[in-house]
C-alpha positions in Angstrom: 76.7 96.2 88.0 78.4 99.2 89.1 81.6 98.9 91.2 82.0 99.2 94.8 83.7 102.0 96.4 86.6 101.5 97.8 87.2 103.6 100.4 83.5 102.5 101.5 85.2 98.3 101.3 88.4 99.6 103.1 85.5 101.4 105.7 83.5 97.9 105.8 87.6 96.0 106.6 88.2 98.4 109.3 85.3 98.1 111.0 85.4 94.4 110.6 88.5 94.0 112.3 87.7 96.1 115.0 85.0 94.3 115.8 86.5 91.1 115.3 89.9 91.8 117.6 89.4 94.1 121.3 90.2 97.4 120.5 92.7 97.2 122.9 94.8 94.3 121.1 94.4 96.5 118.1 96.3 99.3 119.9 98.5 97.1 121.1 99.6 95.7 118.4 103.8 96.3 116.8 105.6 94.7 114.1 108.1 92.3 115.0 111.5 93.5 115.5 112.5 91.9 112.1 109.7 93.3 110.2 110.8 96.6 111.5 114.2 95.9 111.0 113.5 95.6 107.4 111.4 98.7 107.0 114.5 100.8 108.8 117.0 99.5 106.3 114.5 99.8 103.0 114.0 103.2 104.4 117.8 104.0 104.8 118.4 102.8 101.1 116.0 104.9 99.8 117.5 107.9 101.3 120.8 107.0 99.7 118.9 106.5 96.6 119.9 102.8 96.4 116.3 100.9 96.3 116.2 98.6 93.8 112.8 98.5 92.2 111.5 95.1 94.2 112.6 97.0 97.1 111.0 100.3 96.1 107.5 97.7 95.5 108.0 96.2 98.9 108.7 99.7 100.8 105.6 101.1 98.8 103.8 98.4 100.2 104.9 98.8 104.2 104.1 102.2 103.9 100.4 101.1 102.4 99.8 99.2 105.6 101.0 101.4 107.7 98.2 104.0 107.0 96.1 101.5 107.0 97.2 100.1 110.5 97.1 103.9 111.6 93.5 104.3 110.4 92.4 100.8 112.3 93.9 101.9 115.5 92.4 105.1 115.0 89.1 103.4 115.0 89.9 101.4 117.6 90.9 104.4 120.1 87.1 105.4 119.2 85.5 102.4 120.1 87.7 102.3 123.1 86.2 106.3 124.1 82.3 104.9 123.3 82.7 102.1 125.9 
């Protein structure tokens, strides 16, 4: 059985979720002021070079879903244009 692409899966999730929420909650939506809180100082540490490797993991991870949240918002100002 071959294995599934995954940009074509990560495709398949956007869509998903752009159908599932409005397009405009989707572009509405912001961390919370403590998740960005954290992202801010994680980001401030790892100028000064000071990230331990945990928080060098969870950074790395932030940053994943924040291209991902870009690319779903992108998707949703599509929809949003078709309508």
């Amino acid at each position: 059985m071959a294995a599934a692409q995954p940009y074509l899966i990560y495709d398949e999730l956007l869509d998903f979720l752009v159908e599932k929420a409005s397009p405009q909650e989707l572009m509405a939506f912001r961390p919370s002021s403590a998740a960005q809180q954290r992202a801010d100082e994680l980001t401030e540490k790892n100028k000064a070079g000071t990230l331990s490797a945990q928080e060098r993991a969870e950074l790395e991870q932030m940053l994943a879903l924040d291209r991902f949240v870009t690319a779903l918002k992108a998707r949703a100002a599509k929809a949003l244009k078709q309508t």
